[in-house]
N, C-alpha and C positions, 0 to 999 in steps of 0.2 A: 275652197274658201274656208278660212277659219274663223270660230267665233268662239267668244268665252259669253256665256251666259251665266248669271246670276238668280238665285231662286231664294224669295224670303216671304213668301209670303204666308206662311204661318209658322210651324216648330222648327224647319230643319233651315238652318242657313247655308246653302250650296255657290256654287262656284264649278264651273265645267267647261272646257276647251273642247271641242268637236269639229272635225274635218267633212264639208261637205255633208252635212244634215244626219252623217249616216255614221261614223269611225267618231268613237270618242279617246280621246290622247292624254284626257283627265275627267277626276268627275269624284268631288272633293265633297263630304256631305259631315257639317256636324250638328247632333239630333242635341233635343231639348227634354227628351222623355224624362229623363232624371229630375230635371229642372223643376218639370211639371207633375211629376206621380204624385208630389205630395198634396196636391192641389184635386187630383181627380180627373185634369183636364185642362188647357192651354188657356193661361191668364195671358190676354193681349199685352199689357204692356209690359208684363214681367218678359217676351216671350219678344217683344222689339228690342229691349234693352239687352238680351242674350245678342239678336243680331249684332247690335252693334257694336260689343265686345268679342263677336266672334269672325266678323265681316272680311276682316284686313288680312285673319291667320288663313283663310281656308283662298283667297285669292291669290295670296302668295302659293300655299301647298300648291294651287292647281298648276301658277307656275313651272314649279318645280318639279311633279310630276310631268306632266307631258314636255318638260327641257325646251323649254320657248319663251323669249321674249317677245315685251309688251307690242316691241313694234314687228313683229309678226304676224301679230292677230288682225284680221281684216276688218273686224266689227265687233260691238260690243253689245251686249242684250240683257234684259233682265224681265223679270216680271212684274204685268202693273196692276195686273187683277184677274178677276177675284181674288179678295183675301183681306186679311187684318189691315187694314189702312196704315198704321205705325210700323208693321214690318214691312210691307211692301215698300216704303220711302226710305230704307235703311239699302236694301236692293239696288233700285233705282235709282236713288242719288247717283250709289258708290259706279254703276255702269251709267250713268251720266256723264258724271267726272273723269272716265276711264276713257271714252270717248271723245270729251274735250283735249286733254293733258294728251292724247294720242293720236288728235286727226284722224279719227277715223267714225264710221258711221254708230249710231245709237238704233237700233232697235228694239222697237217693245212688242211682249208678247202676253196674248192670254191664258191664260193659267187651262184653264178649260182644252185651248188649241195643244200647249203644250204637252198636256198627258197621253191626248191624241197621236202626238207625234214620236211617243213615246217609242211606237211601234216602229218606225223606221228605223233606230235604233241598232246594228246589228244586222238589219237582213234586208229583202229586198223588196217589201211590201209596196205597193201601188195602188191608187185608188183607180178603180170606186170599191169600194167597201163599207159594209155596215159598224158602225163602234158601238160596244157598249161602255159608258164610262160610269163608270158608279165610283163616288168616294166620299169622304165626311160629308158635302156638303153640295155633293151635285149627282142627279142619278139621272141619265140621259140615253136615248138611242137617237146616235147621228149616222145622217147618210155622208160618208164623206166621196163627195163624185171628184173631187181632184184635190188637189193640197190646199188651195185656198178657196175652194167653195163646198163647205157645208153645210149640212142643214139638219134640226132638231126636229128629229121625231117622234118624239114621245119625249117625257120628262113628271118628277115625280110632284106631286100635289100637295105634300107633306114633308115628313122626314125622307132623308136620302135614306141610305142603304148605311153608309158610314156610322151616319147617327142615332139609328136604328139599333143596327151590333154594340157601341157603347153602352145606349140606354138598355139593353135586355144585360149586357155584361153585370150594369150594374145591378139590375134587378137579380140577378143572380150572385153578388157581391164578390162580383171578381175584379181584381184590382187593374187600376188603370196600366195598360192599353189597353182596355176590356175586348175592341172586337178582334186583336191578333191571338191574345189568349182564349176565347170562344172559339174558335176556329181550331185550336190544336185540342182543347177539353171536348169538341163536338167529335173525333174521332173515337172517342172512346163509349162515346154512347148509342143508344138505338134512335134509328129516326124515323120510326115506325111507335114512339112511345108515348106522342102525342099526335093529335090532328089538327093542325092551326090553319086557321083558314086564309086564301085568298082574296086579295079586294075584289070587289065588284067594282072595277069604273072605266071609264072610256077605253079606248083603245091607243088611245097616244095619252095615256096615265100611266102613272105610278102610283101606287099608294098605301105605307107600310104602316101605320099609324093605329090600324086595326089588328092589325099582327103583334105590336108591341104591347096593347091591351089585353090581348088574350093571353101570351106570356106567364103579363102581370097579375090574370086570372087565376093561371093554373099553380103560380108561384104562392097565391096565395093560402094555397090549400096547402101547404105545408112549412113544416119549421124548418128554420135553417140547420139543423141537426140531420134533416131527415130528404131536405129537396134534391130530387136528382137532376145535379146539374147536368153533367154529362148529358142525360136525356133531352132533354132543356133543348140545350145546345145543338145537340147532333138535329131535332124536331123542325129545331127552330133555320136552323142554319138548309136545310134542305129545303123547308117551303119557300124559301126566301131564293136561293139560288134558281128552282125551282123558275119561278116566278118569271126572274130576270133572263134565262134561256130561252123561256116559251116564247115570251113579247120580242125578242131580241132575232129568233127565227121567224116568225110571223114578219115583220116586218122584212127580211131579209129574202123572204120567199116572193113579199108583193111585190118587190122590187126587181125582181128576177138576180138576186144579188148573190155567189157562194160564198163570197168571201165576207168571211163575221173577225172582228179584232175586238180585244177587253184593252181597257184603259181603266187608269186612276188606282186609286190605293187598295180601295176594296179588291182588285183585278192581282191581285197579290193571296186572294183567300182561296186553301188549295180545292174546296169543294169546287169554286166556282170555274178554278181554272182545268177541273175533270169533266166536271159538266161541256164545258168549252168542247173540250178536245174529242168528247164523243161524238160529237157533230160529223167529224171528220168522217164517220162509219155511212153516214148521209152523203157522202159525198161532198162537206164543204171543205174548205179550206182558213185554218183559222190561226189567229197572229194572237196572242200574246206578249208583253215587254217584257225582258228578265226580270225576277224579281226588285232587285235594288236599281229599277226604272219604273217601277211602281208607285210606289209612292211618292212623295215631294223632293225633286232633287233637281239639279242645272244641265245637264246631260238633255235632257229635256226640250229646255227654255233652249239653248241654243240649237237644239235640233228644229224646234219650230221659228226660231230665227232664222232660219235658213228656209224654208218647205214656204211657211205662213205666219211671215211677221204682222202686226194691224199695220195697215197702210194709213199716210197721215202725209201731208204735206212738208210740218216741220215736225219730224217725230221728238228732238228736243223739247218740244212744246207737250211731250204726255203728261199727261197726271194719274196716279194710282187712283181705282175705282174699287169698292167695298163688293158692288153686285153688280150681276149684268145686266 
């Protein structure tokens, strides 16, 4: 089965062709970063209207690249949420339309399920396993016991992880993409140079909010002539990965589960994905997406089109959703 999925629901405007949930044939991605550095951060409707000046070229590319026409593709997908409501209807529409004009099915997918799926991607993973998804705007442990039945276990109370790493980025006036730049300035520092603390809260919690304030503490103690970032950084970036290993095996233990997989864009930061892979010395077994399946992209959306579309009676009838 083949599917072209479409991904717009925040900066990057994607487009991806994928064979059977797993073999991608394309997987077309054009990013916004530039668009938005000047700004600090993604202006919603500056960042819809990019979609839909870039919508038509990267559907075509994916064409192109995987050498297939429209009426080869078995179904068509995009994403309907979470995310910026005005980009997500640039998305959606377009594999709306693509589905009408081609007789063929529309499925929608959630952005959340998607990055999830990320993992299939390339290899030969199978549930049950434990996910950790952390990304700008969602920090989750899901039990995923088969392709369409998941479940939240833990989630964060506060800031995600994503937006966490911006705001210390910028506390430390590092320029926008702040947390992919923290993460290469943290190798260079000691992360034994501060001691930032832990939340205290539930066990199916998140909660980094008090981490970002201590940061902003210790940041405070110094000039910007004299802060060591690097330290910062490497401190800061440890308790945080930290954090998200411990919860992430704990749960994975009470479940009698070995196998641990990372999702979302955070799942791209290399401490997290070393922490990850120590695991492995325990005896788990552990999944990662490539890199550039990390972050937002349609490779994705139609891999979960295929695994875990939403079920819906007339799926033409979705409408994009902001939250879950």
């Amino acid at each position: 089965m083949i599917i072209l999925g479409i991904e717009s629901s925040c900066d990057e405007t994607a487009c991806a062709i994928v064979k059977d949930g797993r073999e991608v044939l394309a997987n077309v991605v054009s990013s916004q970063i530039k668009t938005h550095e000047k700004f600090g951060g993604v202006v919603p409707e500056v960042a819809a209207r990019e979609h839909l000046n870039s919508i038509n070229m990267v559907i075509k590319e994916a064409y192109d690249t995987a050498n297939i026409k429209p009426s080869e593709i078995d179904a068509f997908s995009s994403t309907v949420g979470p995310g910026l409501v005005g980009c997500l209807l640039v998305g959606l529409n377009s594999a709306k339309t693509l589905s009408l004009v081609h007789n063929k099915p529309f499925l929608g997918v959630n952005h959340l399920h998607a990055h999830v799926s990320a993992n299939f991607i390339n290899s030969d993973l199978k549930p049950p396993f434990v996910c950790l998804l952390v990304s700008g705007g969602h920090s989750q442990i899901i039990y995923v016991e088969d392709y369409d039945k998941q479940t939240i276990l833990a989630s964060t109370i506060d800031d995600a992880v994503g937006e966490v790493y911006d705001k210390v980025a910028r506390l430390c006036s590092i320029s926008y993409p702040g947390g992919i730049l923290l993460d290469k300035m943290a190798h260079e520092g000691n992360k034994e140079a501060f001691s930032f603390p832990e939340a205290r809260v539930g066990e199916d919690e998140f909660s980094f909010s008090g981490l970002k304030t201590a940061v902003l503490r210790e940041v405070k103690k110094f000039t910007p002539e004299t802060l060591p970032k690097a330290d910062i950084a490497a401190s800061f970036q440890y308790r945080i990965c930290d954090t998200l290993i411990k919860k992430t095996k704990l749960f994975a233990d009470k479940l009698n589960c070995k196998t641990i997989a990372l999702a979302g864009g955070v799942a791209a930061n290399s401490e997290l994905r070393k922490r990850l892979s120590e695991l492995k010395e325990l005896g788990y077994t552990t999944q990662a997406p490539e890199l550039k399946y990390c972050t937002d992209n349609a490779a994705m959306v139609a891999a979960c089109a295929y695994f875990n579309p939403i079920k819906t009676e007339n799926s033409m009838m979705l409408e994009v959703f902001s939250r879950m």
